[in-house]
C-alpha positions as CSV (number, residue, x, y, z in Angstrom):
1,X,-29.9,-54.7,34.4
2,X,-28.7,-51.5,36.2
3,X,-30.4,-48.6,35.8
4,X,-29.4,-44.9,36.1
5,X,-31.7,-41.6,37.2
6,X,-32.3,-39.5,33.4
7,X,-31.0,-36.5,34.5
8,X,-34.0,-34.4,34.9
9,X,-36.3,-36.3,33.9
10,X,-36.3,-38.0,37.2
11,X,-36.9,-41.8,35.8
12,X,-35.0,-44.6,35.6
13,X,-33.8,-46.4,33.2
14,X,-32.3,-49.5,31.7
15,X,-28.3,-48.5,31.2
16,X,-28.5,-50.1,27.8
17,X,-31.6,-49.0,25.7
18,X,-33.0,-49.8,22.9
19,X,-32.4,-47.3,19.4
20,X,-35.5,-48.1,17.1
21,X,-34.3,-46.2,13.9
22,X,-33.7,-49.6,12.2
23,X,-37.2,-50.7,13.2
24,X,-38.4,-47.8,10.8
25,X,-37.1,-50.0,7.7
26,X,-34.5,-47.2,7.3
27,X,-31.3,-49.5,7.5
28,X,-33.2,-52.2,4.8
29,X,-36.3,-54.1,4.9
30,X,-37.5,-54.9,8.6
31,X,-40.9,-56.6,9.1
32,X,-43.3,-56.4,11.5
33,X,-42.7,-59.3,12.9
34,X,-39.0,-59.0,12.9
35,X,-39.5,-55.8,14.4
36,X,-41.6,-57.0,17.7
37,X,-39.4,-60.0,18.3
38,X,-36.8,-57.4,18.8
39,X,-38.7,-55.2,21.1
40,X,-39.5,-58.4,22.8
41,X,-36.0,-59.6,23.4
42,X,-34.5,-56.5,24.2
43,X,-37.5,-56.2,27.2
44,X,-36.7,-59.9,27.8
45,X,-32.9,-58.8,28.3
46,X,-33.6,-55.8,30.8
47,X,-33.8,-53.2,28.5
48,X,-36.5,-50.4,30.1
49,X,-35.7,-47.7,27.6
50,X,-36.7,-47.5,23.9
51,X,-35.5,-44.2,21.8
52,X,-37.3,-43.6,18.7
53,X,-38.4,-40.3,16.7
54,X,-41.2,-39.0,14.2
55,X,-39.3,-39.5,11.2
56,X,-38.3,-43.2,11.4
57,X,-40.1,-45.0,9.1
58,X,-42.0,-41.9,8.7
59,X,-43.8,-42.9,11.9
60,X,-43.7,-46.4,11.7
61,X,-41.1,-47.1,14.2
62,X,-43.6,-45.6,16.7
63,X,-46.1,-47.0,15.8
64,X,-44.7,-50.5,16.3
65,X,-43.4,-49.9,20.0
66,X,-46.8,-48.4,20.4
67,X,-48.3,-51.8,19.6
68,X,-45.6,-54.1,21.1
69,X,-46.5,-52.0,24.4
70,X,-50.4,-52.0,24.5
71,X,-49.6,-55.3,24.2
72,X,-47.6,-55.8,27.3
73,X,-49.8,-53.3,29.6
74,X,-47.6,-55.0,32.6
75,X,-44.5,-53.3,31.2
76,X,-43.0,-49.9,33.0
77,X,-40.7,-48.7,30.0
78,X,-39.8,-45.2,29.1
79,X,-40.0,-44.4,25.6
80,X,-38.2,-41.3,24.2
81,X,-39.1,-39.8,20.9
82,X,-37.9,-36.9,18.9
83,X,-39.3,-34.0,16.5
84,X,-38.2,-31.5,14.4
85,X,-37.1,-33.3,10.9
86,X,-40.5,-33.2,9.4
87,X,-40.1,-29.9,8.2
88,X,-37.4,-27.3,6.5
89,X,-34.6,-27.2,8.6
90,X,-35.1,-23.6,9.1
91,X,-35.2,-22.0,12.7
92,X,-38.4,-20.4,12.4
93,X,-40.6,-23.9,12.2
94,X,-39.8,-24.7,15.6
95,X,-42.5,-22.7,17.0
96,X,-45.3,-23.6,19.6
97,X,-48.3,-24.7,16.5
98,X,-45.6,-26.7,15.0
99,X,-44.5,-28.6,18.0
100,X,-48.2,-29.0,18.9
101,X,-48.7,-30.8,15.6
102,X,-45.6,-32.7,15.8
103,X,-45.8,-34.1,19.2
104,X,-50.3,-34.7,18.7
105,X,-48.6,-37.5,16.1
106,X,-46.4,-39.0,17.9
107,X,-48.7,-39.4,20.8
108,X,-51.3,-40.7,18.4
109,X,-48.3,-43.3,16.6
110,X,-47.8,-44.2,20.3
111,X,-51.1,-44.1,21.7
112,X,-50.5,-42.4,24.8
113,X,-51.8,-39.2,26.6
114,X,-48.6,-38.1,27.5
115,X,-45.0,-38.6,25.6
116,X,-42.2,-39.3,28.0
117,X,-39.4,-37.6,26.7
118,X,-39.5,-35.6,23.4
119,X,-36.2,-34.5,21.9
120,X,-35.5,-31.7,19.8
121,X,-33.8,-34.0,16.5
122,X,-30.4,-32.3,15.7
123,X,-32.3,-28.9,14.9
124,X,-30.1,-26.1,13.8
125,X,-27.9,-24.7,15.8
126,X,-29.8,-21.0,16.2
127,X,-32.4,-23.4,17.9
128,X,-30.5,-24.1,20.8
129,X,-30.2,-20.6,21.8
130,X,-33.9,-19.3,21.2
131,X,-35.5,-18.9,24.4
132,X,-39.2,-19.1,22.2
133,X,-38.4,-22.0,21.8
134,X,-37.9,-23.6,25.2
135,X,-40.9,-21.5,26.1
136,X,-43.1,-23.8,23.7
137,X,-41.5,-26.5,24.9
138,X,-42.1,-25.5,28.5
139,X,-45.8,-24.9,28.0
140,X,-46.2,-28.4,26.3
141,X,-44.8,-29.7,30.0
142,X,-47.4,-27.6,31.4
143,X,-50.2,-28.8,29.5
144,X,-49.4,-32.5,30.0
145,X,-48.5,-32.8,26.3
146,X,-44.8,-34.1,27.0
147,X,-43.6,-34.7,30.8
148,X,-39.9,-33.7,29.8
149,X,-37.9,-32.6,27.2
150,X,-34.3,-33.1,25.9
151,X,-32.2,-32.0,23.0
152,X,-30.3,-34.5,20.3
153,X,-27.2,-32.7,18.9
154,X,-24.4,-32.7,16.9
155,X,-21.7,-30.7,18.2
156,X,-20.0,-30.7,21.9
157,X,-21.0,-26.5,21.8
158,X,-25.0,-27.4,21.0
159,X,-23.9,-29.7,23.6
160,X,-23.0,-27.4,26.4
161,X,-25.5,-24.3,25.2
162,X,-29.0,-27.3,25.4
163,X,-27.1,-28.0,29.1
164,X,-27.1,-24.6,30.0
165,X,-30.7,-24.4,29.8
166,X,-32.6,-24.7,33.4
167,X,-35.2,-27.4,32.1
168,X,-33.4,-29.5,29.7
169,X,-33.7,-33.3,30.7
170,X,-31.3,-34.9,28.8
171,X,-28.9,-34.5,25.7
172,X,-28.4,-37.0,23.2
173,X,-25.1,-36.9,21.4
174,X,-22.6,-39.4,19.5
175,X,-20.2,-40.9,21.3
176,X,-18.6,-43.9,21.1
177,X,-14.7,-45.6,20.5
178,X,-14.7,-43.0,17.5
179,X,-15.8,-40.2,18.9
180,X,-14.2,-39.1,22.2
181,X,-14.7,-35.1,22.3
182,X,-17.7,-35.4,24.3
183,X,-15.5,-36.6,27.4
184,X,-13.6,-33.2,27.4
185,X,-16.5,-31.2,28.0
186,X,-19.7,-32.3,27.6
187,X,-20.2,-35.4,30.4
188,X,-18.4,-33.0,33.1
189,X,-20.9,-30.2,32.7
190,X,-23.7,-32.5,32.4
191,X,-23.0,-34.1,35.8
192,X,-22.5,-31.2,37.4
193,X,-26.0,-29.8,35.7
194,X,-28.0,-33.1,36.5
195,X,-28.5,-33.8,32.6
196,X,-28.8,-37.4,31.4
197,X,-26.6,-38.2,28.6
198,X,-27.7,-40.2,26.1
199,X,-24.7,-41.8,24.2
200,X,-26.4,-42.5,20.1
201,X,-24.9,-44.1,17.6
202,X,-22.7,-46.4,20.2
203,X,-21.3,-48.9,17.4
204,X,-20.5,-46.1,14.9
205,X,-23.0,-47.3,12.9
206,X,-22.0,-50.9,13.3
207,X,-18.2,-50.6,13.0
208,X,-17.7,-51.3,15.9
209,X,-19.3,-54.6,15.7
210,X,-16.0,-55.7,13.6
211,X,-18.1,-57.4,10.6
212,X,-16.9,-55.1,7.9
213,X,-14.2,-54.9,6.0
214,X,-13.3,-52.8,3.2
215,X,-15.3,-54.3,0.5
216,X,-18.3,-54.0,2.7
217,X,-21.6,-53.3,0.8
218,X,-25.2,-52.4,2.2
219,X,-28.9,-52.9,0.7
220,X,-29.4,-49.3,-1.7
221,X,-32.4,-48.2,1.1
222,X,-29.7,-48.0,4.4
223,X,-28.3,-44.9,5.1
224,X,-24.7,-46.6,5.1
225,X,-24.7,-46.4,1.7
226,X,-27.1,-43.7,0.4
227,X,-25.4,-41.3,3.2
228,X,-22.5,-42.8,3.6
229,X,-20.2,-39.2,3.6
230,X,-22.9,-37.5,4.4
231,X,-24.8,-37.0,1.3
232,X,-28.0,-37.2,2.1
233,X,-28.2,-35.6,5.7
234,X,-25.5,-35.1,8.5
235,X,-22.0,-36.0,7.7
236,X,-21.4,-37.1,12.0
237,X,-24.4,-39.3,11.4
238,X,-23.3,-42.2,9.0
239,X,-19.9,-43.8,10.4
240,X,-20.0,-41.4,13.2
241,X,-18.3,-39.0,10.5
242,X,-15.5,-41.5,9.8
243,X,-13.7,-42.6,6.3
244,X,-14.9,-45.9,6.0
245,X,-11.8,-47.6,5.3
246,X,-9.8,-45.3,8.2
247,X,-13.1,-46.9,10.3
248,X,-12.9,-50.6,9.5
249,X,-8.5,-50.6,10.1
250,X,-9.8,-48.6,13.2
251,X,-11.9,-51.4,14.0
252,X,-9.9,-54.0,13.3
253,X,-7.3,-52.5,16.3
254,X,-10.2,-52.4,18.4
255,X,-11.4,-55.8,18.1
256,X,-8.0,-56.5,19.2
257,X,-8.3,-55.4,22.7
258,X,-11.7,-57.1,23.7
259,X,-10.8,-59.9,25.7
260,X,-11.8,-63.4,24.7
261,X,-15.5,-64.2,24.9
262,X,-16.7,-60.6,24.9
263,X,-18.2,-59.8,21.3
264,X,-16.4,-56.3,19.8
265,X,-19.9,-54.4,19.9
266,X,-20.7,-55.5,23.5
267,X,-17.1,-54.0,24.5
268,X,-17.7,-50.9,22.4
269,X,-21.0,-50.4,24.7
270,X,-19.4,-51.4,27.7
271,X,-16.7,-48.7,27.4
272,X,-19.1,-46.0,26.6
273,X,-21.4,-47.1,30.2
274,X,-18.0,-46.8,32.0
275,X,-17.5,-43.0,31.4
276,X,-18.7,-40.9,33.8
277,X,-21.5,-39.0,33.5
278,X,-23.3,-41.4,30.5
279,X,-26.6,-42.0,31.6
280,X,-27.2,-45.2,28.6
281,X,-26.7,-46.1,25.8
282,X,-28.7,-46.9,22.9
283,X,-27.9,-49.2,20.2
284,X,-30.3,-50.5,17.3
285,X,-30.9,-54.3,17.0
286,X,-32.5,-55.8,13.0
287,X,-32.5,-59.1,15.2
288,X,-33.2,-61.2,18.1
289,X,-29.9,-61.7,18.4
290,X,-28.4,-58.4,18.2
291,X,-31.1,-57.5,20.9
292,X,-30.0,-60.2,22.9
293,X,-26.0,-59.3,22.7
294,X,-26.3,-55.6,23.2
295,X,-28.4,-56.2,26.5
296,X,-25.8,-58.8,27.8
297,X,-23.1,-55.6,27.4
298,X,-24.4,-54.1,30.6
299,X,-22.7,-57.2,33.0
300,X,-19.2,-57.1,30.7
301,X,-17.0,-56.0,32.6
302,X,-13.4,-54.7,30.8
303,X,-9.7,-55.2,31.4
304,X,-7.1,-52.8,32.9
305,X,-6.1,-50.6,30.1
306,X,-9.1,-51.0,27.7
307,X,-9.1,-47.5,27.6
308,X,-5.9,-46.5,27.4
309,X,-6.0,-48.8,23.6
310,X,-9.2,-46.7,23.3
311,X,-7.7,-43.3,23.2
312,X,-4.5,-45.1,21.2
313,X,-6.4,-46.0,18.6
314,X,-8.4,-42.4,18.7
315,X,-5.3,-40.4,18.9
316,X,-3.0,-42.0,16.1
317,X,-6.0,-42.4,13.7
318,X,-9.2,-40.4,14.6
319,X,-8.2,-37.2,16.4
320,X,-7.3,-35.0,13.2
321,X,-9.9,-35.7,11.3
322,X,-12.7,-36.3,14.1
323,X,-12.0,-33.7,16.9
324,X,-11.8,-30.1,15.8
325,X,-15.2,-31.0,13.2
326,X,-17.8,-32.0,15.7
């Protein structure tokens, strides 16, 4: 599989990663051994990146690519994690003795010395302008603790303020066939800056995959339907932000332009891997199969005017209610 440079970071990495929320039993029931098959055909497909964070599965999703990976000592895959949602979302937790604690846990659920890449987890948005806080984050770098650090946000201005900063890796922020106002801003500055970008939530929260329809139901522990407008945490998060039923007609038009014998969610990660700028992508996988289908996105290549039905679909039913929020 290709690979692209991290932005500062410095590594590379596997163009289409691997997002291990679902592997925390947060989207439904996920086993053990369900969860290592996936790991194991997502590696098997070329994947070299695996995105995880403290609070999935309350630690659990780390701790399994911990295992899968002391397990496969012969494997050279970057693992990025993230902090910051174990505690009030109240600026003044994200301080040095916090972080400490935070990130001594996720080492431990990883079993590793040093993290990779630690992200800041959609903190608020005060955060992203509090030097004392890169200053922690700095010294962590400088004792070994982390090797690099990178923000997840919610909005293009967290966005462009985390770019801004002179030691930010990467940013990780929703993009996808729903969500296009990252492209204005956001993937130009970051090019020019030298920050990865790390496109989450790439199926809009499996949308994209054109299995739903209207009468769509999930199990009562997956976020799809216990924060499915946003009830729970983030609106952006769930749907990437959008009315289900405006989501699955949007969908529906979308499925329409993949060309025969590409699946709708490998198109939806191909077009995001064909903007400028995107470093990877990172989709979740509850199977072998999804694993295996996501990975094959990387060699898909799309059809003159894919985008152009992209930003179609965006404008006539998206924009209004999508672009001014995030």
């Amino acid at each position: 599989m290709e690979t692209r440079t991290l932005g500062r970071t410095g590594r590379d990495v596997s163009i289409v990663g691997l997002g291990t929320w679902q592997l925390g039993a947060d989207w439904g029931d996920v086993t053990r051994e369900d969860a290592i098959e996936v790991l194991d055909a997502a590696v098997a497909g070329g994947v070299t990146f695996f995105d995880t964070a403290d609070v999935y599965g309350d630690g659990r999703s780390e701790q399994l690519i911990g295992e899968y990976l002391r397990s496969r000592p012969e494997l050279d895959v970057f693992v990025a994690t993230k902090m910051g949602r174990r505690a009030e979302q109240d600026p003044q937790h994200f301080t040095l003795e916090n972080f400490r604690e935070w990130t001594d846990r996720s080492r431990q659920n990883l079993g590793v010395d040093t993290l990779d890449l630690v992200q800041l987890h959609c903190p608020p948005t005060a955060v992203f302008s509090d030097d004392r806080v890169f200053d922690a984050l700095d010294t962590l770098v400088e004792e070994k603790v982390i090797a690099a650090y990178g923000v997840s946000v919610e909005t293009v201005d967290e966005a462009l303020t985390a770019i801004a900063r002179p030691h930010v890796a990467s940013v990780q922020i929703i993009l996808n066939a729903f969500r296009l106002k990252p492209l204005d801003e956001v993937l130009p500055a970051a090019r020019e800056a030298g920050v990865g970008i790390i496109a989450r939530v790439p199926l809009a929260s499996g949308l994209l995959s054109g299995r739903y329809s209207e009468d769509t139901t999930f199990a009562a522990d997956d976020h799809r339907t216990f924060n499915r407008s946003g009830e729970a945490f983030d609106v952006g998060e769930t749907f990437s932000g959008v009315d289900f039923a405006t989501g699955v007609q949007a969908a529906r038009e979308f499925a329409d332009l993949v060309p025969e014998g590409v699946h709708p969610a490998q198109a939806a990660i191909a077009w995001i891997l064909a903007q400028p700028g995107v470093t990877a992508a990172i989709p979740g996988a509850r199977n072998v199969s999804q694993a295996q289908s996501n990975a094959a996105a990387a060699d898909v290549t799309l059809p003159d005017g894919f985008d152009a039905g992209v930003r179609d679909i965006y404008d006539r039913l998206l924009r209004d209610a999508i672009h001014p929020r995030w």
